[in-house]
Every structure is written in C-alpha cells, then in structure tokens.
ZAMARGU-4260 file (C-alpha; in steps of 0.2 Angstrom, whole numbers, plus 5000, padded with zeros to 4 digits):
<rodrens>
0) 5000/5000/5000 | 5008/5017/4994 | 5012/5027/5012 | 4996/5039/5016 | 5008/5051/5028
5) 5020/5051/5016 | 5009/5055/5001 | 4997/5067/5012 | 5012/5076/5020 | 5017/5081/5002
10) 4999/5087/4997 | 4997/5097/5012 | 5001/5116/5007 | 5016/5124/5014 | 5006/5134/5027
15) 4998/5116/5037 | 5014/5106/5036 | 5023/5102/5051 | 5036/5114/5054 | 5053/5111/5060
20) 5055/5114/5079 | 5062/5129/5086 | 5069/5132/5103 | 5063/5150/5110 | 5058/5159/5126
25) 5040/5161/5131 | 5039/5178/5131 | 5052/5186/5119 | 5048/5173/5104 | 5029/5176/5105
30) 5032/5195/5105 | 5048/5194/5092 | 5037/5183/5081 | 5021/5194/5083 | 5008/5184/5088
35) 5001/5191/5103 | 4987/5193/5096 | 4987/5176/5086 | 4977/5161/5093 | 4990/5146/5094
40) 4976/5131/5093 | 4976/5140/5072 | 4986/5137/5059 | 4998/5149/5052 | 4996/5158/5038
45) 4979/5149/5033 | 4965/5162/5026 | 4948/5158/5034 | 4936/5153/5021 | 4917/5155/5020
50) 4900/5149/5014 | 4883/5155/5015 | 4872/5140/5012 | 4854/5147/5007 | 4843/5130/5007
55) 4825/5129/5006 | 4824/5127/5025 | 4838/5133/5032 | 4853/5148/5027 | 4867/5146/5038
60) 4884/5151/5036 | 4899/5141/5042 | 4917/5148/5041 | 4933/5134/5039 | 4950/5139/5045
65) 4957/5136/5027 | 4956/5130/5010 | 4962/5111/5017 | 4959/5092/5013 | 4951/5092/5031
70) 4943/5109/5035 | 4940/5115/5052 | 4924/5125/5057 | 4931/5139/5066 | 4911/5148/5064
75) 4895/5139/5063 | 4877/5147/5063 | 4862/5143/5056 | 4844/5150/5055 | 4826/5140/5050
80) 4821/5154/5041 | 4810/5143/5029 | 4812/5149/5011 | 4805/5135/5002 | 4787/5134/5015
85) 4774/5138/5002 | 4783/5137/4984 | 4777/5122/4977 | 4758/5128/4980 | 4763/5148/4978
90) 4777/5147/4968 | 4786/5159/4979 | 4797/5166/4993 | 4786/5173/5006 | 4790/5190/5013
95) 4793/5186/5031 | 4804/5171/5027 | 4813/5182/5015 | 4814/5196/5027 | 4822/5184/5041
100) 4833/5178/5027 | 4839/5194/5023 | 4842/5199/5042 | 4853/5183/5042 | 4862/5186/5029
105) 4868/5202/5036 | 4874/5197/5052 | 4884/5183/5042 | 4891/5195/5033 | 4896/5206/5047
110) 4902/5191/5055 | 4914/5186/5040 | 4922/5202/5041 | 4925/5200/5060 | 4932/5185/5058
115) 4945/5189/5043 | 4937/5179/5029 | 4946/5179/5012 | 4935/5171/5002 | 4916/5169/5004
120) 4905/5158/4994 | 4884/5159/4991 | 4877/5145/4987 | 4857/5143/4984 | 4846/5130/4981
125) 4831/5123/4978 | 4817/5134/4984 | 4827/5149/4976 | 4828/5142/4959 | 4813/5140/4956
130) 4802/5154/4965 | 4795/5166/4955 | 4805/5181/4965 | 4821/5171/4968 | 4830/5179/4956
135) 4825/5196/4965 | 4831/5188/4980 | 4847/5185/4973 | 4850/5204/4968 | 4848/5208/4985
140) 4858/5195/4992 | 4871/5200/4982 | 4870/5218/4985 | 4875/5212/5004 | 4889/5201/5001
145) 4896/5210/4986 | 4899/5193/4978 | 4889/5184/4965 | 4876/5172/4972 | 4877/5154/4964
150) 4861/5147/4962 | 4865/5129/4960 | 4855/5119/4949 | 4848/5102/4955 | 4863/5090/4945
155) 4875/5105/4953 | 4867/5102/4970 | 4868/5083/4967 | 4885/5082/4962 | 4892/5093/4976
160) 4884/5083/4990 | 4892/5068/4983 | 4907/5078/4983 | 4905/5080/5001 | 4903/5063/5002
165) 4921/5058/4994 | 4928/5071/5005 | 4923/5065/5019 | 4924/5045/5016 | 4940/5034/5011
170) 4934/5025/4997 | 4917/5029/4997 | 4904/5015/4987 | 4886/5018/4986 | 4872/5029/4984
175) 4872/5048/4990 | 4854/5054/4996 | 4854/5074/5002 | 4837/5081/5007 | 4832/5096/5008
180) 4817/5106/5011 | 4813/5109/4993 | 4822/5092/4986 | 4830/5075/4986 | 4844/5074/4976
185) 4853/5055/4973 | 4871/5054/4963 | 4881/5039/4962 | 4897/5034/4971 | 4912/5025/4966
190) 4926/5030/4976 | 4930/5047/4968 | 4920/5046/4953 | 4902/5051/4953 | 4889/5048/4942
195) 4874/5058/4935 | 4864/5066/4949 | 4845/5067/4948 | 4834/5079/4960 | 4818/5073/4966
200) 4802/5085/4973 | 4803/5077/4990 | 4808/5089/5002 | 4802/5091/5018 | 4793/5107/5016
205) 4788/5105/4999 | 4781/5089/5003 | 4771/5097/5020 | 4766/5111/5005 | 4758/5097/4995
210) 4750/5084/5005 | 4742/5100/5016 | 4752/5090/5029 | 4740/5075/5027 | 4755/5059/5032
215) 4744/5049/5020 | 4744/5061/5006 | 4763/5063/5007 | 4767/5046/5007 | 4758/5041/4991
220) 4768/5054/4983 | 4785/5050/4990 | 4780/5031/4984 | 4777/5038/4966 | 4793/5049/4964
225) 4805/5037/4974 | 4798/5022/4961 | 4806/5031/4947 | 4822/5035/4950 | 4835/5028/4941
230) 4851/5033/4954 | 4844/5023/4968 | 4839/5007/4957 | 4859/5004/4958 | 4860/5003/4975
235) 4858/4987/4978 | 4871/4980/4990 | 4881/4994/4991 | 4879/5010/5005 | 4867/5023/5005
240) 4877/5042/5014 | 4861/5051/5018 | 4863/5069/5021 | 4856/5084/5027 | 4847/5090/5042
245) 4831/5080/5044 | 4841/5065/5041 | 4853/5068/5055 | 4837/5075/5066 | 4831/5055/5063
250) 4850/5049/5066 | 4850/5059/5082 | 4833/5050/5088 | 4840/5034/5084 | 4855/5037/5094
255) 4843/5041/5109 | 4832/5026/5110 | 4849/5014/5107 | 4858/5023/5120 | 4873/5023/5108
260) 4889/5029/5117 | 4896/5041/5102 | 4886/5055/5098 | 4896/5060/5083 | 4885/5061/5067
265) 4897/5056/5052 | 4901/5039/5050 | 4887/5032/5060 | 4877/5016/5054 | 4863/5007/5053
270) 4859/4989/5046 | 4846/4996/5033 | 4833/4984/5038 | 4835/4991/5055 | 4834/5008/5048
275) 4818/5003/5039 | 4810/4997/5054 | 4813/5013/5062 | 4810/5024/5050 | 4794/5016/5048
280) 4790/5018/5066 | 4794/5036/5064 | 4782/5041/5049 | 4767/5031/5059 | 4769/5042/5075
285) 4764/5061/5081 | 4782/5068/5086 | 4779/5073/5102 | 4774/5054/5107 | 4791/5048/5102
290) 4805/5040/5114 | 4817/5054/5117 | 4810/5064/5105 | 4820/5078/5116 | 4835/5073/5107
295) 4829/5081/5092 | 4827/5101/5091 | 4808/5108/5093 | 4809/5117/5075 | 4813/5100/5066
300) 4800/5089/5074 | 4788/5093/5064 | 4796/5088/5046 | 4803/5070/5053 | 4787/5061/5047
305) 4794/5067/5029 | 4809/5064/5033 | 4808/5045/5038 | 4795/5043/5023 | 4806/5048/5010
310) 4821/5039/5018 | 4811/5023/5021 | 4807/5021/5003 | 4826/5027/4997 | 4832/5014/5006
315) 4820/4999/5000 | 4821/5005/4982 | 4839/5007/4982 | 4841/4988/4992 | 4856/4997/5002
320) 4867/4987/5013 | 4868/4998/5027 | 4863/5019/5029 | 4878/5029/5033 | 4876/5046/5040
325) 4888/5062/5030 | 4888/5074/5038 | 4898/5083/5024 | 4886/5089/5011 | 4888/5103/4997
330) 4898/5116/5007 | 4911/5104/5008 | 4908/5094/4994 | 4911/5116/4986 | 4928/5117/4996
335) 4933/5099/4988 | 4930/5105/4971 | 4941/5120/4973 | 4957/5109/4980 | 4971/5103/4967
340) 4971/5085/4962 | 4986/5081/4973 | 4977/5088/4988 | 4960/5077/4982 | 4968/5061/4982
345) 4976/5064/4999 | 4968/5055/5014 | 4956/5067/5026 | 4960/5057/5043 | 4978/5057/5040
350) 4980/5077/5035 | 4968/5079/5050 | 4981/5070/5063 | 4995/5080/5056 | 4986/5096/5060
355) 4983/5091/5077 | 5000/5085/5080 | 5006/5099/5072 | 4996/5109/5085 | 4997/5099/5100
360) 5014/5087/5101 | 5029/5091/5110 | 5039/5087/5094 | 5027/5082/5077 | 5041/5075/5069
365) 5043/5064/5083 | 5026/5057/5079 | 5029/5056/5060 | 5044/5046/5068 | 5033/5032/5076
370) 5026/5028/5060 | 5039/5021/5053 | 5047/5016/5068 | 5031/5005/5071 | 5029/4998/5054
375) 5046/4990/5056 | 5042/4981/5074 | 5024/4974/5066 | 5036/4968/5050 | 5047/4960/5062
380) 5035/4952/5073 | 5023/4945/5060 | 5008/4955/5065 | 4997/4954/5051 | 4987/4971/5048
385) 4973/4975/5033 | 4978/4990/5026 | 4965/5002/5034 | 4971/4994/5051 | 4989/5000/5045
390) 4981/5016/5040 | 4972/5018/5056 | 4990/5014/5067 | 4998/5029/5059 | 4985/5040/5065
395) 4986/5034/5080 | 5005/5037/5080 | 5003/5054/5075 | 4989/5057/5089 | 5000/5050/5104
400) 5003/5064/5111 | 4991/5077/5110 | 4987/5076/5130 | 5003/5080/5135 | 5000/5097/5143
405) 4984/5091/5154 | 4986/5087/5173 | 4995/5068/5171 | 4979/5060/5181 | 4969/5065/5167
410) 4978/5063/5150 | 4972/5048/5147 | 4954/5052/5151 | 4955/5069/5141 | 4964/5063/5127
415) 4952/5050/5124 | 4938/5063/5125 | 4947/5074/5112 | 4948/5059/5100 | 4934/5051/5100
420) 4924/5068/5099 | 4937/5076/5086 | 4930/5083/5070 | 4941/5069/5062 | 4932/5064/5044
425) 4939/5048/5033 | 4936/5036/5049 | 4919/5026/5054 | 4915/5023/5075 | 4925/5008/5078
430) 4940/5018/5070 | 4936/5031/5083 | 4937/5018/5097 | 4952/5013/5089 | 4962/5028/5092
435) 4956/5035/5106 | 4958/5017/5116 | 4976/5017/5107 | 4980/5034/5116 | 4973/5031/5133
440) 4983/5015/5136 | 4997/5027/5130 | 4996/5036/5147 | 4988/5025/5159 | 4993/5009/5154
445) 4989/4992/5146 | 4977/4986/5160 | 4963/5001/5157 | 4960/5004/5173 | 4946/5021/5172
450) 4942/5016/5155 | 4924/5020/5154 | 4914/5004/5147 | 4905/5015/5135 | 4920/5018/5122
455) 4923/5000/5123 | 4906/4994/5117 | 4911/4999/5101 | 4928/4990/5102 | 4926/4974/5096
460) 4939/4962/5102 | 4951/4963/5088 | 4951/4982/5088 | 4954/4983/5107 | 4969/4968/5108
465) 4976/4981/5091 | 4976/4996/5103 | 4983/4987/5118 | 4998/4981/5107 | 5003/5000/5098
470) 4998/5008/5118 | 5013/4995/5124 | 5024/5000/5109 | 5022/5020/5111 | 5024/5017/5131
475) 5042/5010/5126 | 5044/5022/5112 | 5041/5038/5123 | 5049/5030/5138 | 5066/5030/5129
480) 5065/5047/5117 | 5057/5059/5129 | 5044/5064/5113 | 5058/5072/5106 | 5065/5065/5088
485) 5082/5056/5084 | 5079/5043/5095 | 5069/5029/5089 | 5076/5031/5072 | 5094/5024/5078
490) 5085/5012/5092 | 5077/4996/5083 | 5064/4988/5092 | 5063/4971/5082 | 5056/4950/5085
495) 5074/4939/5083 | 5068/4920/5084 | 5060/4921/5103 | 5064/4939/5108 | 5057/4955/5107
500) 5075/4966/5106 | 5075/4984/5107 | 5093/4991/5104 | 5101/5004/5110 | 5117/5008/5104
505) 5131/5019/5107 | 5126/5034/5117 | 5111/5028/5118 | 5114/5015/5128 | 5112/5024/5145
510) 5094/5025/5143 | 5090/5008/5148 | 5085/5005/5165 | 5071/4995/5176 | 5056/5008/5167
515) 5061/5003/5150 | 5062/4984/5154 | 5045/4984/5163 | 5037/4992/5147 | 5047/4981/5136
520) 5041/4966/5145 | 5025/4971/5144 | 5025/4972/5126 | 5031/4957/5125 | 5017/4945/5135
525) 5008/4955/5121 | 5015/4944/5108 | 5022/4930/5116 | 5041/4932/5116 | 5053/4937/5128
530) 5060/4955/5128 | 5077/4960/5128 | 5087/4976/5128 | 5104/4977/5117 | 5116/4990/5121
535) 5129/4988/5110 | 5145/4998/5109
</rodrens>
C-alpha cells in the first residue's frame, strides 16, 4: 500500500505542514514573532474561508479555518428561516421568510468580516431556483455580500453533495441521498467518481406544502417519485450516505432510543433493515409521542414524518446494505472541488492528525517518527494488519501525544475525549474507538484501569487487543526518546527468533533502566516472546 503520511504530507500546502521545531523563550519569541494577538490552537498563515448555504429550509453560514483536505469550522450558525414553506403551492418566497433571510444574511456577513474571511461563497438552492421572486432575491443578496450568488441547479446540487461525500469518506461505494426542504437529490458513488445526479420534489417542506400535511397524502407521493428513480435502482448491496438536516434529526433519535455511546453524526450506521424498521415507526407516529423525542430540536419535529417517509422508501428501492450518515454535504463537497488534484487524492484522517500533531505534540516529527518506527516492529513480529488497520496505526502514532499538557491523572481520560469527539472525517465509529483506546493505554497503561465501558462497546475484540499492542509499543517508544525525535530512528525495536529486542546503541545505551524493561516486558506477553534490551557499543 503506497504510504498515506507520506503522500498526504506532500499534498498538504506549505502553510499546514509540520514545521521544524524551534527552541525560544515564552515571552520574547511570542512578541519577536508577533503573535500576541494570534490564537496558537490555528494554523499559520491559513486564510479563513466561507460559505453561506441558502437552502429551502435553512441559510446558515459556516466559516473553515482554510482552503484544506480536512477543513475545520472555526464559525457555525444557522437559521430555520423557511424559504421553500409555500413554493410548490405559491410558487414563491414569502415575505417574512425572506425578510428573516435577509436579516441573516447580514449578520453573516458582518460576521465574516470579523472573523477575517478571504474568500466567501453563496450558494442557493432549491426553493430559490425555482420561485417566481428568487431571482429578485438573489439581487439583493448579492448587494450584501458584494459577491455573485450561485444558484445551483439540482445536478450542481447533486454532484456537490456527493462531493461532500468523497471528501469525507476513504473509498466511498454507494448511493448519496441529500434532502432538503425543497428536494432530494441521489448521485452515484464510486470511490472518487460520481455519476449523474437526479433531483427529486421530496423535500420536507415542499412535501408538507403538497399533502396539506395530510402523512397519507405525502406518502403516496413520495412512493410515486422514489419508484422512478433511476440513481437509487443501483444501489443494491452497496451504502446509501444520507445527508442533510432532517436525516441527521432522525439519526440523532435513533441514537437516543439505542443509547449509543458516540454522539458524533458522520460515519454512523445502521443495518438498513433496522433503519427501515425505524423509520417506519417514525412516519406512523405524532412527534411529540416519540421516545426521546428531546433529542431532536423543537423546530425539526415537525418535518421527521417526511423525513423517515422519503428515507424509508430510498432505502427499499435502492436495496442498500447499510445507511451511513455524511455529515459533509455541498459546502464541503464546494471546498473539495476547489482543491488541486494532489490535495483530492490525499487521505482526510491522516492530514487531520498532522494538523493536530502539528498543533498539540511536543515534537510532530517525533510522531511522523513512530510511523515508521512501528511499521518495522509489526514487520518484524509478523503482525498481520489489513491496510485500513495499518492506516488507522499511523493515525494513532501521530495522535500519541496530544494530551501532554493536561494534569498527568487525566491525559488519558482527556485525550480520549478529544479523539473520540474530534472533528476527524475519513474514519467510521470503531476507528474512533480505535484511536482513542490506542491513546489512553498510551498514558495509563495496558490494564485500562478508568476506562469507561461505553467507548469499549464499540471496540470489538480485535480492535481493542490492536490498541493494547501499539499503547505497549508508544509506552516504550516515549519512555526512551522523551517525545523528542532522533531517537527511535537509531533504536530498533525488532522480533529475533523468541525475543522482542529493542537496541540501544552507542550513546544511547544509558537510557535503559528498570522503566524501560517493565514496558518492554509488557510488550512482549503481548505477543508472546521474551524482551530483551541490546546496548551495543
């Protein structure tokens, strides 16, 4: 398998690489370099990009911290303003919606300014495509922004959200299903090649509009619409990455009456004849008599009946395997399309962990170390690894030390909070687990003493016997280096016959002591050899 860091390093743009490290004061490098005022959790030199999203139901900016493979929010607002209520029976934008919208935009506007934004992108959809006043609209959203509006049409929507999708996937295969308030829009999926998009008139509101929000009415026509679509009659087998609000309000209610203990949207699944069951109970129940209908905002209650209807009936046409939830749509999926090849093709989790080594590390080349450092021990030892659990362990590597400056009773603790709840894309749940388990054993140990049951329940026993082996091999690796690089490189930690044998040679042979052999011992029950330490001259 070609080497992701090393292939994602080179993609990343000058400004998000690791940097070499530099010894300075506290005081006199911050104010010698001009900083002050800078936040250090941000990368240097990255412009602030941003997109107003004006949907049929929703307009909400969000503002990234650059132009990257894995874009951080920095700013996220959004307001039901409800474009798209009455345009299928009026055929246009009604005047309070429009005014809220307007009042919106404004402050989003103000607020892109504030924050230092280089480049801002409008982006509209449905309902203001095909009111009768949407083009008036436009002029005077544009006379806000001071930037031409795009107003996408329903393949443009179509192909950005599964856009979105390949950002925010490794190897994505399926259907992409993003509805709206005004529409559905389905694309295909293979890998990074997407197929024709086709736009449906199921969106929440607009189906509300029709039926007169008569639940019978609305379901014969999402029936008669889903029947003919072409997109989701090649599904069959294969994912379905449903996107958009409602469909993440009907996640989140799932996620409620399970009791699931990851409350992270993207990458979550469902069995879709689990998903169907549900959905179906969903669409034949008043809202408010749901289980931990709490869980679900009061403004999008009312459109989950339409929601579950049009996703109960995408998923049986489509014969899916399994839904997936994206919670990357057509902002990002816009973002994607404006990257160079060579940062497309690079892997999001990976870029995502250099950033936050980059960021929080005592020494990221130190982690960039470990990958290699590791790959020869597993080679060594005969540890057999698919390639997405070898993708997984360098992410890990790279993550290892992201606790470092919290109290030492809590590193673990904290640092598997911070991973398991990171804004990471390009990684499904029992990844998650994977990492952050990985990380905690890193700084409490191998035995998981205060590991809370809930992370683990999505640990399978493979996975948490994985994390358990890397944790014993960073404890050795950090034990001997200090987290600082030039270490491990020259001290080989390799299986001979029946030993583990990590070697210190030279100068470095004065950093073996009980600690070292304890860890190294530890290791070793892992795989069933006997350690020993080498300290040749």
């Amino acid at each position: 398998m070609e080497n992701l860091l090393n292939s994602t390093l080179q993609s990343l743009s000058p400004a998000t690489r690791p940097q070499p490290e530099r010894a300075r004061s506290q005081s006199a490098g911050l104010q010698s370099s001009g900083r002050l005022n800078a936040a250090p959790s941000r990368l240097d030199e990255l412009e602030p990009v941003a997109v107003v999203d004006i949907g049929s139901n929703s307009v909400r900016l969000v503002v990234y911290e650059g132009l990257t493979r894995s874009p951080t929010p920095i700013f996220n607002e959004k307001v039901l303003c409800g474009l798209g209520r009455h345009v299928a029976s009026l055929g246009r934008l009604e005047e309070t919606s429009v005014t809220m919208a307007i009042e919106s935009i404004t402050r989003f506007r103000a607020l892109a300014r504030q924050i230092g934004v280089g480049a801002i992108h409008v982006i509209a959809t449905a309902a203001v495509r095909e009111a009768s006043n949407g083009a008036a609209f436009v002029e005077r959203v544009e006379d806000i922004i001071g930037a031409p509006i795009r107003v996408l049409t329903g393949h443009e929507e179509a192909s950005l959200s599964a856009f979105g999708v390949v950002a925010g996937f490794k190897d994505p295969d399926g259907i992409a299903g993003d509805l709206g308030g005004g529409s559905f829009e389905t694309i295909d999926i293979r890998g990074r090649t997407i197929g024709t998009g086709e736009t449906l008139p199921l969106g929440g509101l607009r189906l509300r509009d029709l039926a007169g929000q008569s639940i019978k009415k609305a379901e014969r026509i999402v029936a008669q619409s889903i029947e003919t679509s072409r997109v989701l009659g090649g599904g069959k087998g294969r994912d379905f990455f449903a996107i958009g609000g409602t469909f993440r309000s009907l996640v989140r209610l799932h996620m409620a009456q399970t009791d699931y203990p990851l409350h992270i949207m993207h990458g979550y699944q469902i069995p879709a004849a689990e998903a169907i069951e549900f959905t179906r109970m969903v669409r034949r129940s008043r809202p408010e008599t749901l289980p931990h209908i709490d869980a679900v905002s009061s403004a999008r209650r009312e459109l989950l009946p339409y929601g579950a209807m049009v996703l109960e009936q995408a998923l049986r046409r489509s014969q899916a395997k399994r839904l997936v939830i994206s919670a990357l749509g057509v902002r990002e999926g816009l973002l994607y399309t404006l990257l160079d090849e060579t940062m497309q093709q690079s892997d999001p989790l990976i870029a995502a962990c250099l950033e936050l080594s980059y960021l929080r590390s005592r020494s990221p080349r130190f982690a960039r170390e470990l990958c290699d450092w590791t790959d020869q021990f597993y080679a060594s030892a005969g540890i057999e690894e698919t390639d997405e659990e070898r993708r997984l362990r360098h992410a890990a590597c790279l993550l290892g030390d992201i606790g470092w400056r919290s109290h030492p009773d809590y590193r673990g603790e904290q640092s598997l909070s911070a991973i398991a709840y990171a804004s990471f894309t390009g990684i499904d749940h029992p990844g998650r687990a994977f990492l952050a388990l990985t990380v905690f054993h890193r700084y409490v140990g191998l035995s998981g003493d205060g590991l809370s049951p809930r992370i683990g329940v999505l640990a399978n026993g493979r996975t948490g016997e994985r994390a358990r082996l890397l944790s014993g091999a960073l404890r050795v690796a950090y034990l001997i280096s200090g987290a600082m690089p030039g270490v491990i490189d020259r001290a080989a930690l390799k299986a001979d016959g029946e030993a583990l044998v990590l070697t210190l040679p030279g100068d470095l042979a004065s950093l073996a002591g009980s600690r070292v052999a304890s860890r190294l011992k530890q290791l070793a029950r892992l795989i069933g050899l006997r350690p020993e330490i080498e300290t040749p001259a």
